[in-house]
Every structure is written in structure tokens, then in C-alpha cells.
LOLUMDO-549603 format. One record per residue (C-alpha): residue in one letter; chain; residue number from 1; x, y, z. Coordinates in Angstrom, 2 decimals. Example, Ala and Ser with C-alpha at 12.3 -4.5 7.8 and 13.67 -1.06 7.14 Angstrom:
// LOLUMDO-549603
NODE   type   mol   seq        xx        yy        zz
NODE      a     A     1     12.30     -4.50      7.80
NODE      s     A     2     13.67     -1.06      7.14
***
This chain:
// LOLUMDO-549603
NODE   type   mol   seq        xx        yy        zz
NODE      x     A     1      0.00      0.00      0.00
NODE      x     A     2      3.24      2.42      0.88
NODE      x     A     3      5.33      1.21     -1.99
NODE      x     A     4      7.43      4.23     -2.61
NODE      x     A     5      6.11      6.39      0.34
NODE      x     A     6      8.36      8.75      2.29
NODE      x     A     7      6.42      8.72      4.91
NODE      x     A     8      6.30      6.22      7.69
NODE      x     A     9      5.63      4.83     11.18
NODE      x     A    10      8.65      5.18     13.87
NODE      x     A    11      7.62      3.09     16.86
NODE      x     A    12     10.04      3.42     20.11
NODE      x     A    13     10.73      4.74     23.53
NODE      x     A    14     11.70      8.12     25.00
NODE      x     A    15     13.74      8.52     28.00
NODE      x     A    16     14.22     11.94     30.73
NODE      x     A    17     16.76     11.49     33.01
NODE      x     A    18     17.16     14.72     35.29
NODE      x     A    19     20.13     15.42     37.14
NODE      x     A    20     19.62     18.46     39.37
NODE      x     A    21     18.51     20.10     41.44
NODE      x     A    22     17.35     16.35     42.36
NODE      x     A    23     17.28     13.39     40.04
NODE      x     A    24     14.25     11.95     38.57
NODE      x     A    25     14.26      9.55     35.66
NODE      x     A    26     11.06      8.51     33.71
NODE      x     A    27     10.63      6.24     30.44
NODE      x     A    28      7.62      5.71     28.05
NODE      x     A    29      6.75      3.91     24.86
NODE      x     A    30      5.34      6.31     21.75
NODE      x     A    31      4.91      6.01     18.01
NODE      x     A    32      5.77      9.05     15.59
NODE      x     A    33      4.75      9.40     12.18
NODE      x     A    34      7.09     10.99      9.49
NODE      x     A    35      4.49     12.88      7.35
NODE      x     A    36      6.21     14.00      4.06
NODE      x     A    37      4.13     17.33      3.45
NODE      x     A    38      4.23     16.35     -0.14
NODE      x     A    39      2.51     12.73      0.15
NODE      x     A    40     -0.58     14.47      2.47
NODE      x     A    41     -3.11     14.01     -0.11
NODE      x     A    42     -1.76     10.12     -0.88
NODE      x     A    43     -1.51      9.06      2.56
NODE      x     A    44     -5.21     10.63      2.95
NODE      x     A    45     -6.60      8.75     -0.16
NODE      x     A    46     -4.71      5.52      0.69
NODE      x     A    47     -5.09      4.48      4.09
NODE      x     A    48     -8.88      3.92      5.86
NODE      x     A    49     -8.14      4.72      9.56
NODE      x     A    50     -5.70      7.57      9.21
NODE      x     A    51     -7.46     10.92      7.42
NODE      x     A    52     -5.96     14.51      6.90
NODE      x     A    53     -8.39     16.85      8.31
NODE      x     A    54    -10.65     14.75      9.11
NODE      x     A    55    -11.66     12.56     11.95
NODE      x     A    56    -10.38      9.44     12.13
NODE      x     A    57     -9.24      6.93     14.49
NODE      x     A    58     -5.65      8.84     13.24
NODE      x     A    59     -5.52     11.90     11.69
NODE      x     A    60     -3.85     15.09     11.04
NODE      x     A    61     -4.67     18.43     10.60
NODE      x     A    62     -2.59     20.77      9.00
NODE      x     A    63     -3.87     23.71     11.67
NODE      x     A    64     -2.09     21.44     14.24
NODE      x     A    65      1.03     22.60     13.34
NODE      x     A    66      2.82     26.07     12.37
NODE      x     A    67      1.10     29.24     13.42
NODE      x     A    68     -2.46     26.58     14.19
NODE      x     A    69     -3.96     29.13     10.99
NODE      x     A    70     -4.65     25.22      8.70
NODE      x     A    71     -1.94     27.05      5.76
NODE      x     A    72      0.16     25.78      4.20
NODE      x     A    73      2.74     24.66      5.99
NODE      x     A    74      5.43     23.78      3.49
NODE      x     A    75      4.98     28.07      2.90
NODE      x     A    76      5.50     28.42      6.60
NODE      x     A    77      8.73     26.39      7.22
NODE      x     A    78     10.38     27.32      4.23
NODE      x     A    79      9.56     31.25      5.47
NODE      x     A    80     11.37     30.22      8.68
NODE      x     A    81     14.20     28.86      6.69
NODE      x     A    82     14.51     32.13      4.86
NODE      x     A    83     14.77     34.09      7.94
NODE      x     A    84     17.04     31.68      9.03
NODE      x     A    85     19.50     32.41      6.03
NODE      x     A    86     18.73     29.68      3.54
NODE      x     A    87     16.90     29.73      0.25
NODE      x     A    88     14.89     26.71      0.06
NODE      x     A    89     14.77     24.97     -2.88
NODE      x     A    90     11.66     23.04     -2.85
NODE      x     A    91     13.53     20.17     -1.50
NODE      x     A    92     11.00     17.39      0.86
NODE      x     A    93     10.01     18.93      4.12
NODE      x     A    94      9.40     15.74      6.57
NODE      x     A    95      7.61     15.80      9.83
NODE      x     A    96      7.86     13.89     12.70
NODE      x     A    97      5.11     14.33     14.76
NODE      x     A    98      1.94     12.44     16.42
NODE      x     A    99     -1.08     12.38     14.81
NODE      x     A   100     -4.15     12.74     16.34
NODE      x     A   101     -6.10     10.09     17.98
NODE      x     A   102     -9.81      9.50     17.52
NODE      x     A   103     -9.58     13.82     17.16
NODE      x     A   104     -7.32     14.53     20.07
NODE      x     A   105     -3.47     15.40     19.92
NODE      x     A   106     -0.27     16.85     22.11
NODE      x     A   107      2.93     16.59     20.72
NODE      x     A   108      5.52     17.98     23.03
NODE      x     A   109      7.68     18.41     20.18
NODE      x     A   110      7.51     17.80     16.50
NODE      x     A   111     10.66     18.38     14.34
NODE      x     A   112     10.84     19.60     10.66
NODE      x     A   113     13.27     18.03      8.76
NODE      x     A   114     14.25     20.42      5.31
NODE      x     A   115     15.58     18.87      2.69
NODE      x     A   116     17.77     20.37      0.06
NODE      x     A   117     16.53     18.95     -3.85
NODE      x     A   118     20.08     17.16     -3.64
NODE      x     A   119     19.26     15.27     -0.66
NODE      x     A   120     20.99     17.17      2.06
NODE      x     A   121     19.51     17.94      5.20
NODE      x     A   122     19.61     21.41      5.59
NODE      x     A   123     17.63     22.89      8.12
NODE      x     A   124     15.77     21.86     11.66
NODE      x     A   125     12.58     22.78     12.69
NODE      x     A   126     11.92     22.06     16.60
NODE      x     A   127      8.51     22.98     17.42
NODE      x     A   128      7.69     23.12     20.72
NODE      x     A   129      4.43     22.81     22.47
NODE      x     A   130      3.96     23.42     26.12
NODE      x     A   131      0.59     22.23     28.20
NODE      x     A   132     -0.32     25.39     28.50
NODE      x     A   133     -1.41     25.79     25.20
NODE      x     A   134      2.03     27.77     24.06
NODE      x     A   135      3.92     26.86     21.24
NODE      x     A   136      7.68     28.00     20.21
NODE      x     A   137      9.81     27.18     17.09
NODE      x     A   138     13.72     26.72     16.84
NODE      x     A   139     14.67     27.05     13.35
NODE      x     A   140     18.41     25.64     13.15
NODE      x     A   141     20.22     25.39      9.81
NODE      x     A   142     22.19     22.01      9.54
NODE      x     A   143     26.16     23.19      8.80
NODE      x     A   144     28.20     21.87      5.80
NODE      x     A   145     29.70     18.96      6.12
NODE      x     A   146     27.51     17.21      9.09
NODE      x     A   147     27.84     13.51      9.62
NODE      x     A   148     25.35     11.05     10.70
NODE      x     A   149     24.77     12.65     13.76
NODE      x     A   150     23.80     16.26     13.17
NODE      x     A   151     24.75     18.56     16.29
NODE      x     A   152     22.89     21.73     16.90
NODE      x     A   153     22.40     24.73     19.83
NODE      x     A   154     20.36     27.72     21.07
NODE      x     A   155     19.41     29.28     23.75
NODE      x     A   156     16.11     28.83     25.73
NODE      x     A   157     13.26     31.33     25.04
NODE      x     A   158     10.13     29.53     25.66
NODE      x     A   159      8.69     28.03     29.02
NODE      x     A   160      7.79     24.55     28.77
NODE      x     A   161      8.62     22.83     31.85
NODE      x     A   162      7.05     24.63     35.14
NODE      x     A   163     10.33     23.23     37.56
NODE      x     A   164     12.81     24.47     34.55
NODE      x     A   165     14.78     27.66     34.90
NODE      x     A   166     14.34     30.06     31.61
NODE      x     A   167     18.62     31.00     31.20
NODE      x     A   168     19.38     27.32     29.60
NODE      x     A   169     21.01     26.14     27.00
NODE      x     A   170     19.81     23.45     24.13
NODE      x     A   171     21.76     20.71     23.03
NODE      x     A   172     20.35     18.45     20.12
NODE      x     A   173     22.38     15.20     18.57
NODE      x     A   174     20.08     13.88     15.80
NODE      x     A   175     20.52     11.14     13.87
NODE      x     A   176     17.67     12.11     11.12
NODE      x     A   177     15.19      9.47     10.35
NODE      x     A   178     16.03      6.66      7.84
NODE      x     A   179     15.85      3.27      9.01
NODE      x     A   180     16.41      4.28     12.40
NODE      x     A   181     16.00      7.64     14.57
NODE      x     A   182     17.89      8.87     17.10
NODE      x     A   183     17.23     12.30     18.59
NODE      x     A   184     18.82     13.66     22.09
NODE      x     A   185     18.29     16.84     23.70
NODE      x     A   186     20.61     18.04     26.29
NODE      x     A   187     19.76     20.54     28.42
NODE      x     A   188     22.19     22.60     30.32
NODE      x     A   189     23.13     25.88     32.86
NODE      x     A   190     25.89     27.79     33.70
NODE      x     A   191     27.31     24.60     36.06
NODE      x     A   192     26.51     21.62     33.72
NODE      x     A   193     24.23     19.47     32.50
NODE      x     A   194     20.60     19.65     33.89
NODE      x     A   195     18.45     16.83     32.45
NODE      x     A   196     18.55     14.73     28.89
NODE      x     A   197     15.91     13.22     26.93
NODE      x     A   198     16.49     10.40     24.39
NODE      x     A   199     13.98      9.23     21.69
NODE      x     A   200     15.06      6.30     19.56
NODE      x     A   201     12.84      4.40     16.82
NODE      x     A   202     12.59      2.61     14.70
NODE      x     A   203     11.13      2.99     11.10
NODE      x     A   204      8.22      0.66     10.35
NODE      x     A   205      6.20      0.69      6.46
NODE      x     A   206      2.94      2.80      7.07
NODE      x     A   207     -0.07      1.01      6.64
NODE      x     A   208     -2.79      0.24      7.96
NODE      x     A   209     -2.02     -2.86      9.39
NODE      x     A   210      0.72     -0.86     11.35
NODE      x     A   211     -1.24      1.69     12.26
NODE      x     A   212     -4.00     -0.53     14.14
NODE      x     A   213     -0.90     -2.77     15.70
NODE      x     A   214      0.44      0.91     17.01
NODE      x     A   215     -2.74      1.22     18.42
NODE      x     A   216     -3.36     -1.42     20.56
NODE      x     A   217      0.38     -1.92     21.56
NODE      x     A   218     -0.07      1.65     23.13
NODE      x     A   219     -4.16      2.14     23.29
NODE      x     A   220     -4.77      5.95     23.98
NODE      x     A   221     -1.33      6.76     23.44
NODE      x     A   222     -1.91     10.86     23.63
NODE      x     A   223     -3.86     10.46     26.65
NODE      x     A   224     -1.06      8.38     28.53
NODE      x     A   225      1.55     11.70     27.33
NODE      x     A   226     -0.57     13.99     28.79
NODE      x     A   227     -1.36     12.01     32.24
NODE      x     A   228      2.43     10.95     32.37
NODE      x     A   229      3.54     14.95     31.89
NODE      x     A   230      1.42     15.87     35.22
NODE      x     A   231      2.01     12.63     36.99
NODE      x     A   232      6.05     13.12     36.85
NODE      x     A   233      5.55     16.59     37.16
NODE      x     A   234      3.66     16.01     40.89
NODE      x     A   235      6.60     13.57     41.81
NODE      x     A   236      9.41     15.84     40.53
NODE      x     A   237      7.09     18.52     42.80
NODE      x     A   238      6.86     16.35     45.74
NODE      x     A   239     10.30     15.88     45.93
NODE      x     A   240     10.82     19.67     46.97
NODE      x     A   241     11.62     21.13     43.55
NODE      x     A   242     10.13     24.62     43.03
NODE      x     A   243      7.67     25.72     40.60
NODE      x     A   244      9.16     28.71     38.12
NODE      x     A   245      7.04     32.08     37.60
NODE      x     A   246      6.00     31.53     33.67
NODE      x     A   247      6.86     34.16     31.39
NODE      x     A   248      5.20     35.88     28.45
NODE      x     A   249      6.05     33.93     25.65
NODE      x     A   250      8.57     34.95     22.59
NODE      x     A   251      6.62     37.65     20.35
NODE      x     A   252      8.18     36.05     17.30
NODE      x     A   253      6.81     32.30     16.99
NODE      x     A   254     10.06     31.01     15.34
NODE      x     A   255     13.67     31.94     16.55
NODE      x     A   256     15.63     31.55     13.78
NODE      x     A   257     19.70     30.85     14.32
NODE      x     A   258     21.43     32.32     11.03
NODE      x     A   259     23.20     29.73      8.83
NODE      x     A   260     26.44     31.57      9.60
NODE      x     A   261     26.10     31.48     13.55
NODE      x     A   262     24.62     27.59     13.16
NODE      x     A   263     27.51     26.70     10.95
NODE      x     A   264     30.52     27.42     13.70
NODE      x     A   265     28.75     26.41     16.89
NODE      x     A   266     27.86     29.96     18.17
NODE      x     A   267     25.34     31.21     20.29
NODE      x     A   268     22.04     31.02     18.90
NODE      x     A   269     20.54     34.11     17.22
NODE      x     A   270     17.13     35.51     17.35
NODE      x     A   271     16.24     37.48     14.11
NODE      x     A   272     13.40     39.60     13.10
NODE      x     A   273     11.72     37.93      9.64
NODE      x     A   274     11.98     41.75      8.30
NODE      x     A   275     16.11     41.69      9.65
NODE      x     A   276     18.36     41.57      6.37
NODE      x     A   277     19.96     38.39      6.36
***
């Protein structure tokens, strides 16, 4: 049913591990799908229990992602990319994200990944959702040259987590998705590291068949991330840690780190999408 599809089903396992200012550890099993913007309309005429805008037992909805407006969100990424320094090329834009279940989603975070025409990654998109009903882009060009684990950084400027301090520091190692995935995000102070979260999978042939196995491997899968984000947030509360004042969040929706900055290392950049670039 897939022959020839970009897209896919990435079953696996993410992992927190906290290391101060007490430890706390946690570990679930999830499923990701790796939407191609491009096959949307295929995967929507092909498969019976997963729909695009509609309801479904899976769906998506293109107003779940981007600025929530239902655009188009291949026009939306590749206007982060430009304020990011790159001219896209119409290369695939893939997204790795959650669908919706039987009309309900949360994805803590669903990455872009912006292909070049030639086949080179070039940009990250890490769009972050918070359960407050915030969201926040990072828009990270790859640099030249990258091997199989890409290595990216910025700075913090959205609240997400109601025990984390806001001056922090981003860390991703991403292995982008082909037969496997690999993504880690290491979060870090002044004094160290702070906490790290892992999410490895593995890439599976979207159908169906795979869809319905997903299901009842992990029944009510967004409903178990939502419960599990307030149940380890009470035990990371209960033992002592202190809740953070939330800030307004970023007036831009995107921060975009310039290809120039991203491509030795340095400090991420926040520009305006009218700043020459």
C-alpha cells in the first residue's frame, strides 16, 4: 500500500533522566509518524483509519502545526528557513510528529526536517508545544559537512517545563530518520548538564495494518503523554523542587539561528523575519 512512500511509522521509547537540582528519571513507549508534506493528499486517499483533516481513528490536521492558521505549511517552514539564512529549494520537508487520535493530539515536540533537492539535510525545525497551550519554534540550519549525527544549539526562550529555569542552553544530537532515529536533547546551565531526553525508533512501512498494531500496543497513546507529563511533574514537585514564575512567551513564533552562527557552533541568534539576512 506504501510502496514508494516517504512517509512512515517510527515506533520506540523516550527517555528523561534529570540530574539536578534532584534526580528523577522517567521512560515511556510512543509512536511518531514521518508525514512527508508532499505525500498528504496520498496518505489521505490511501489508508482507511488515518485521514488529513478529518476525523479518524488517526488523523492530522494541517492547523495542528505552524502558526495553528490550517496554511500551508510547506509556505511556513520554508519562510522560517529564509529568515534563518537559507533559500529553500523546494527540496521534501518531513515531519515527525503524532497524529491525532480519535480527534485529540499533544505533541511535546515535533521536528521539521528540510531537505535540500540534492538530498541534504539542511535545516531543523523544533517545534515546541507546552501544556499550557504555548507553542515555540527553533529554526536551526544544519552546517556543511555534518555527519550522521547532526549537532545543533540555542538558547532557551520559551517556558515549557514549570520546575525548569528560563537561562538554559539546548543541546540536540540527531541522527535524522532513515531506518532508524535517534534524537537527544541536552539541556544545560551555567554549572553543567541539567536533564537529557532520548527518543530512539525505529522505522516501520505505514499502513494500515501498522497503524491498528500501534494502536493497541499503546491504546490511547496521547492520553497516557498527557497524564504521564502531570504525573512526573507532581513527583518531581513532591520531591521539593520549586515551581518557576511563567513568562510571556517569545513575540516572534520562530527563533531563527542564522546559517552563519549555526555553521561554527555559536550562540544562537534571534532574528526579526523583516532583519536583512
Amino acid at each position: 500500500m506504501s510502496a514508494g512512500l516517504k512517509s512512515a511509522l517510527f515506533p520506540g521509547h523516550v527517555t528523561h533522566a534529570r540530574l539536578k537540582p534532584k534526580e528523577h528519571r522517567l521512560a515511556y513507549r510512543i509512536y511518531s509518524l514521518l508525514i512527508d508534506l508532499d505525500e498528504l493528499d496520498v496518505l489521505d486517499q490511501r489508508l482507511k483509519v488515518f485521514s488529513v483533516d478529518r476525523f479518524n481513528l488517526f488523523s492530522f490536521y494541517r492547523k495542528d502545526r505552524g502558526d495553528r492558521s490550517g496554511s500551508d505549511l510547506r509556505a511556513q517552514v520554508e519562510e522560517a528557513m529564509n529568515a534563518a539564512g537559507l533559500q529553500p529549494d523546494g527540496g521534501p520537508i518531513r515531519l515527525l510528529t503524532m497524529p491525532r487520535l480519535l480527534g485529540w493530539a499533544f505533541n511535546p515536540l515535533s521536528v521539521f526536517f528540510c531537505y535540500g533537492n540534492d538530498g541534504a539535510l539542511r535545516a531543523i525545525l523544533w517545534e515546541v508545544d507546552n501544556t499550557f497551550g504555548e507553542r515555540h519554534g527553533y529554526m536551526i540550519p544544519v552546517a556543511e559537512g555534518a555527519g550522521n549525527e547532526i549537532v545543533q544549539h540555542c538558547d532557551k526562550a520559551f517556558y515549557v517545563s514549570p520546575f525548569m529555569d528560563m537561562d538554559l542552553r539546548y543541546t540536540f544530537r540527531v541522527s535524522p530518520p532513515t531506518d532508524k532515529l535517534s534524537i537527544r536533547i541536552e539541556t544545560r546551565d551555567d554549572k553543567g548538564l541539567v536533564l537529557t531526553a532520548r527518543h530512539l525508533a525505529k522505522r516501520t512501512e505505514l499502513t494500515d495494518g501498522a497503524l491498528l498494531k500501534a494502536f493497541f500496543a499503546i491504546p490511547f497513546l496521547t492520553l497516557r503523554v498527557v497524564g504521564g507529563i502531570h504525573w512526573e511533574a507532581l513527583k518531581i514537585w513532591v520531591k521539593g523542587v520549586g515551581l518557576r514564575v511563567r513568562p510571556k512567551p517569545p513575540e516572534m513564533p520562530v527563533s531563527h539561528i542564522h546559517a552563519i552562527a549555526s555553521s561554527h557552533n555559536a550562540s544562537a541568534k534571534k532574528v526579526d523575519l523583516n532583519e536583512p539576512v
